[in-house]
C-alpha positions as CSV (number, residue, x, y, z in Angstrom):
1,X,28.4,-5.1,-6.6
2,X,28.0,-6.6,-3.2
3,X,25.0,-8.7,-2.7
4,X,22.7,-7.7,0.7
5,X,21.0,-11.7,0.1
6,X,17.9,-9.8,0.2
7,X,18.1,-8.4,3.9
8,X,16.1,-5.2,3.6
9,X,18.2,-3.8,6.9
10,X,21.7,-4.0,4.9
11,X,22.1,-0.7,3.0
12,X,25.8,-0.1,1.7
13,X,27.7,3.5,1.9
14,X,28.5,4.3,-2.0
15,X,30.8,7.4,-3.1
16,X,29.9,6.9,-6.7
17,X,26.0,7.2,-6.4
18,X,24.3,10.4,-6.3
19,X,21.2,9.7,-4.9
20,X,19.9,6.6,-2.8
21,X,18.5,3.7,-3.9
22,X,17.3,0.2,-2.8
23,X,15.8,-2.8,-4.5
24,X,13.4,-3.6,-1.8
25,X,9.3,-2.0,-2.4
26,X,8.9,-2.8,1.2
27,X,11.0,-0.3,2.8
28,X,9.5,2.9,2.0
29,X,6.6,4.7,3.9
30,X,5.8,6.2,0.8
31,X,6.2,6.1,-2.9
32,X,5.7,8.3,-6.0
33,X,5.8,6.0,-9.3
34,X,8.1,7.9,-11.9
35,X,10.4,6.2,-14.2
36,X,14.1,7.4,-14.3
37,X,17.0,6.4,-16.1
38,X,20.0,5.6,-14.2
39,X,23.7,5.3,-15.7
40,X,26.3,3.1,-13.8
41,X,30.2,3.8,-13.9
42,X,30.9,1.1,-17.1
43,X,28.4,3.1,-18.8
44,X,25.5,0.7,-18.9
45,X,22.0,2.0,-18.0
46,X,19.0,0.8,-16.2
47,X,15.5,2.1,-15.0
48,X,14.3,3.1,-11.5
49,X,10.6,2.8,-10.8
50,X,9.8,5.7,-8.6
51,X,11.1,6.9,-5.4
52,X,10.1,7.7,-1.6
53,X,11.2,8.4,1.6
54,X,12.6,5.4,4.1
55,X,12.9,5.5,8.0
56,X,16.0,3.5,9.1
57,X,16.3,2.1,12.8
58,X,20.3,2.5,13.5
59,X,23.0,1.1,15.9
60,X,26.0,2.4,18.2
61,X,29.3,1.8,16.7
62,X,29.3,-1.8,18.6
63,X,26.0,-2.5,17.8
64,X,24.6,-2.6,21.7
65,X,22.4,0.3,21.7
66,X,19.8,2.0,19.3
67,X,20.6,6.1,17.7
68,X,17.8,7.9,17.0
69,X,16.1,7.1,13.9
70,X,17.7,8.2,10.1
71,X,15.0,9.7,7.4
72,X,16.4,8.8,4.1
73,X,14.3,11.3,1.3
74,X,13.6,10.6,-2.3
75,X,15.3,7.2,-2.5
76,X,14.8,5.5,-6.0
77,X,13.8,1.7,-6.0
78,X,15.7,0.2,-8.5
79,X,14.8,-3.5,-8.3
80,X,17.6,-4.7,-10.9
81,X,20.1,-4.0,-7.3
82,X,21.5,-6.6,-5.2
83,X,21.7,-4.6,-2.5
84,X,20.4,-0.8,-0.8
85,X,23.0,1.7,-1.4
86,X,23.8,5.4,0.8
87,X,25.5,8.1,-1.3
88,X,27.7,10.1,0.2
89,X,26.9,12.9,-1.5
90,X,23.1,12.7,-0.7
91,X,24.2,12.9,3.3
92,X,26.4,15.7,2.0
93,X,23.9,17.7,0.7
94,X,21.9,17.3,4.2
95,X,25.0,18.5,5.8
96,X,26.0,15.1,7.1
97,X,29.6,14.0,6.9
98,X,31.5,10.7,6.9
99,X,34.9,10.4,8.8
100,X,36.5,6.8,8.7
101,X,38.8,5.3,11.3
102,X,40.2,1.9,12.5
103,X,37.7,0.1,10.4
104,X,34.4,2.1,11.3
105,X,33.1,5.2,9.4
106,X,31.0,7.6,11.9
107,X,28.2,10.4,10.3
108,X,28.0,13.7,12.0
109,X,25.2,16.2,11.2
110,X,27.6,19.7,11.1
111,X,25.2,22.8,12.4
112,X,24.8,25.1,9.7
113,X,26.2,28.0,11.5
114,X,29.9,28.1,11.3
115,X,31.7,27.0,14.1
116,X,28.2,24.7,15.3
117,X,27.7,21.9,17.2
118,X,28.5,18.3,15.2
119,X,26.2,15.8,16.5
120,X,27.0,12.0,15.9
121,X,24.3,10.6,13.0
122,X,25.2,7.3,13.3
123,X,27.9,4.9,11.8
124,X,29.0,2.0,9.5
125,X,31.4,-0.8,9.7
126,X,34.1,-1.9,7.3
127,X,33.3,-5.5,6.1
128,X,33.7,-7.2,2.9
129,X,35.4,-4.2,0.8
130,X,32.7,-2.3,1.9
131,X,31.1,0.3,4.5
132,X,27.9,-1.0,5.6
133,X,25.9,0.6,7.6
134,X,25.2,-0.6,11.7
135,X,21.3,-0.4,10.9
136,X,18.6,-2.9,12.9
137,X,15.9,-2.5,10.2
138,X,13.0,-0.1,8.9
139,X,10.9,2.2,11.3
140,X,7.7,2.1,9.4
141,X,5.4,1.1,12.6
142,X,6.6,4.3,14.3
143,X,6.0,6.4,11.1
144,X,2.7,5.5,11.1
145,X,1.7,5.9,14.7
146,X,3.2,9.5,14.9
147,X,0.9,10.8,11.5
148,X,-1.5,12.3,13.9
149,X,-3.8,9.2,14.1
150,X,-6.1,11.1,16.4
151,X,-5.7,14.4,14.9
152,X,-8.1,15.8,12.0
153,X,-5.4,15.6,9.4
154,X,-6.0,13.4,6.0
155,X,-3.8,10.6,7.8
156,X,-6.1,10.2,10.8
157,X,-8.3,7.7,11.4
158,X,-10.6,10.5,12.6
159,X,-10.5,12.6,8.9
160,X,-13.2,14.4,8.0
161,X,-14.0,16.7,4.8
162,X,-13.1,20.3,5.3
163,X,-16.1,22.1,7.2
164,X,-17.3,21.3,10.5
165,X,-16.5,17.8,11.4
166,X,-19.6,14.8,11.2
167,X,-20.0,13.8,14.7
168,X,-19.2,10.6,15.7
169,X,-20.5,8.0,18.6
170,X,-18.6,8.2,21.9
171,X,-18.7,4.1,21.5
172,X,-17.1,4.0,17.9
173,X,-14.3,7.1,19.5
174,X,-13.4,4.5,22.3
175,X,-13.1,1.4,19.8
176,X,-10.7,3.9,17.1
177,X,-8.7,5.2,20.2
178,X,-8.1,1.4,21.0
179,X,-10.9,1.0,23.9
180,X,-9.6,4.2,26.1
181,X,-11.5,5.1,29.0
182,X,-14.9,7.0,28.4
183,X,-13.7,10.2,30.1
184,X,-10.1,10.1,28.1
185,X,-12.2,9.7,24.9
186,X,-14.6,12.9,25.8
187,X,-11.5,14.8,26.4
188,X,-10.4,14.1,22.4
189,X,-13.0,16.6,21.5
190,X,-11.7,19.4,23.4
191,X,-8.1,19.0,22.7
192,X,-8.4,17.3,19.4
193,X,-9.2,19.9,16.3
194,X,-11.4,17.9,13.8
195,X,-13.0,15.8,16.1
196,X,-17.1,15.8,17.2
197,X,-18.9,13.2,19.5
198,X,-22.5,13.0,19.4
199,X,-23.7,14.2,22.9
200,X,-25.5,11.9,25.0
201,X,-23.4,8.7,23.6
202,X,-21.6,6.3,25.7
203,X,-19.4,2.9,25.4
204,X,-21.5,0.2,25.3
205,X,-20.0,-2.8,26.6
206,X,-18.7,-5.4,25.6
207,X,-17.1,-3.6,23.0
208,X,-17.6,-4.3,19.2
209,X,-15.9,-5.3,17.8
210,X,-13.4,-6.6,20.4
211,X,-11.0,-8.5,20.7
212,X,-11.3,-11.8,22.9
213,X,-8.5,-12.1,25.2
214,X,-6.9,-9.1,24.2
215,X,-8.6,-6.7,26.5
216,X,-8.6,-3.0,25.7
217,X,-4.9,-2.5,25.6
218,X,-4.1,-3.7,21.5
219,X,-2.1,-0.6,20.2
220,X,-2.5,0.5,17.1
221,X,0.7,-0.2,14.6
222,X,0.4,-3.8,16.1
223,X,1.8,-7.2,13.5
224,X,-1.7,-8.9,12.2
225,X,-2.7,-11.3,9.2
226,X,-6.0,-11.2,7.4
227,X,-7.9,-13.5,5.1
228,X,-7.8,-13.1,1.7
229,X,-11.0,-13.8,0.5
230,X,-11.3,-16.4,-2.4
231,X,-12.8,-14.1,-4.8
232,X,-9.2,-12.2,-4.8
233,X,-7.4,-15.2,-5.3
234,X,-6.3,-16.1,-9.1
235,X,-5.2,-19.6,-8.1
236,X,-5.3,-21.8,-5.4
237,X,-1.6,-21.5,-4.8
238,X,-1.7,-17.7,-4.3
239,X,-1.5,-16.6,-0.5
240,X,-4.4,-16.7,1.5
241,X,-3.4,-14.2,4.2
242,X,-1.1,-10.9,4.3
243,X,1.0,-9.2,6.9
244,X,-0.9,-6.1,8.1
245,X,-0.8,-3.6,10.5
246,X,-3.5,-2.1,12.9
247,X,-4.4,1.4,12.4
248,X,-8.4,1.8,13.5
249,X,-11.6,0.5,14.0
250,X,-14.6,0.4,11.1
251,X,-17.9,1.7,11.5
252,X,-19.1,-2.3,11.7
253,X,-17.6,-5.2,13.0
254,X,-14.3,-4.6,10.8
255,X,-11.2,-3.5,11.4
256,X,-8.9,-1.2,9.4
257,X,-5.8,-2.4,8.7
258,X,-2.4,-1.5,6.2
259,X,-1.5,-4.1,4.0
260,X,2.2,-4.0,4.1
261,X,2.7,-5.7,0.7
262,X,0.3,-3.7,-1.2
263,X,0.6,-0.7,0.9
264,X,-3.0,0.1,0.9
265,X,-5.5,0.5,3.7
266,X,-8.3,-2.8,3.9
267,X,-11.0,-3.7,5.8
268,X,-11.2,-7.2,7.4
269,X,-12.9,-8.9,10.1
270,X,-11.0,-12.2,10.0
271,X,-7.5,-11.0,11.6
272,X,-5.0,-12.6,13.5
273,X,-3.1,-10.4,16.1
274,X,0.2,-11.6,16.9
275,X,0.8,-11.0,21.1
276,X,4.2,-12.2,20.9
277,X,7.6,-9.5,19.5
278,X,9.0,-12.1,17.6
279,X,6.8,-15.3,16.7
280,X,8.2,-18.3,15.5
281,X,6.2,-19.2,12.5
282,X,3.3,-17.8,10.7
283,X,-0.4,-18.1,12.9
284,X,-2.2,-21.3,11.5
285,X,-5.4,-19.3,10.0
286,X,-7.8,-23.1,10.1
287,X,-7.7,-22.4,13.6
288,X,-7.5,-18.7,14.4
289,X,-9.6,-16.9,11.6
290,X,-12.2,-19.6,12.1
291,X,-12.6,-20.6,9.0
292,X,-13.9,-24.4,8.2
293,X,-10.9,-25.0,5.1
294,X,-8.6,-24.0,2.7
295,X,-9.4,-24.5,-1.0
């Protein structure tokens, strides 16, 4: 089987699998554990460890210009791969199709209704033996931004328990809406269903927690790194900081952040925003989380 080297934004088009897969835990925005057996065309078989849903960010035919996203459902992770795979007849089922020509092969979404509209899902270029598809990377920052973050649903940084909602400060509403203005946050309430501010409050300034030199403009879904505190560490040569994403502000002086390799939500006040799209090298924590060594 061709071998992606590990790049989680190479996913192959496959007529012989019937369902989506990938070796990569990374890629999905969600994940139900569920062992499945899985039987390859020489008759051997191996064992998937769950499945979930992943957000692909794809290309134009010549690769210049982004397509709408692509929602891949119930993809299996099936770390014994070398490389993501797209069955055909998975799109087929979502009423996508595959035409090839002249070295390119080119997904249309065919309207249900006979005689519809085809729109133009996105496409895949011939290289190696192979279809692969012209894909950029995941969407997973997007994903999380649009699961009503400011909304009373159980994704929102906002969630309450069914019943009236417990009020909440107008201060800790401007810090969890990243530092809008007072009168934008007041306006939450009446638009926003799940949401209560204590009458009377107001943003006290400066903000805490805040974030020197940021300003009030740090969106949420932003590339961070926080400390791993010692206690959590087997041995000294296991990481000391993970990759994270903003997605609110604690009651305290934390902030709340998803861990993208554990994919679970932790609280942290030593955190390390990165400012730049694409930095060069890891942030040196000595210096930026303050902290006076490394054991």
């Amino acid at each position: 089987m061709a071998d992606s080297g590990g790049d989680t934004s190479r996913w192959m088009i496959d007529s012989g699998t019937s369902t989506h897969m990938t070796p990569h835990r990374s890629v999905f925005v969600n994940f139900r554990q569920c062992v499945l057996p899985v039987s390859t065309a020489t008759g051997d078989v191996f064992y998937t460890e769950g499945y979930g849903d992943v957000i692909l960010k794809l290309l134009n035919q010549d690769r210049t210009d982004s397509l709408p996203s692509l929602t891949l459902k119930k993809v299996c992770l099936a770390p014994e791969l070398k490389s993501s795979l797209i069955s055909m007849s998975a799109l087929d089922k979502d009423d996508i199709g595959t035409w090839t020509k002249s070295g390119f092969m080119t997904f249309k979404h065919q309207d249900q209704t006979f005689g519809g509209p085809e729109s133009i899902v996105g496409f895949a270029t011939y290289e190696g033996e192979h279809y692969w598809l012209n894909c950029t990377g995941i969407d997973k920052v997007n994903y999380m931004l649009d699961c009503n973050l400011v909304t009373g649903s159980p994704n929102s940084v906002f969630a309450t328990k069914r019943g009236s909602p417990a009020a909440i400060s107008v201060d800790l509403a401007h810090r969890r809406v990243c530092h809008a203005s007072e009168d934008r946050v007041k306006k939450i309430e009446v638009h926003v269903d799940g949401v209560a501010l204590k009458p009377g409050t107001g943003v006290t300034f400066p903000c805490t927690p805040y974030i020197k030199g940021k300003g009030h403009s740090l969106p949420f879904g932003c590339q961070c790194w926080f400390l791993i505190p010692k206690e959590k560490r087997a041995t000294k040569l296991d990481p000391y900081i993970d990759e994270a994403r903003l997605i609110a502000y604690d009651e305290g002086d934390n902030y709340m952040l998803y861990n993208v390799r554990t994919k679970k939500i932790v609280r942290s006040r030593n955190v390390i925003f990165n400012e730049n799209p694409a930095p060069k090298d890891l942030p040196d924590p000595a210096y930026d989380l303050n902290i006076t060594g490394i054991d």
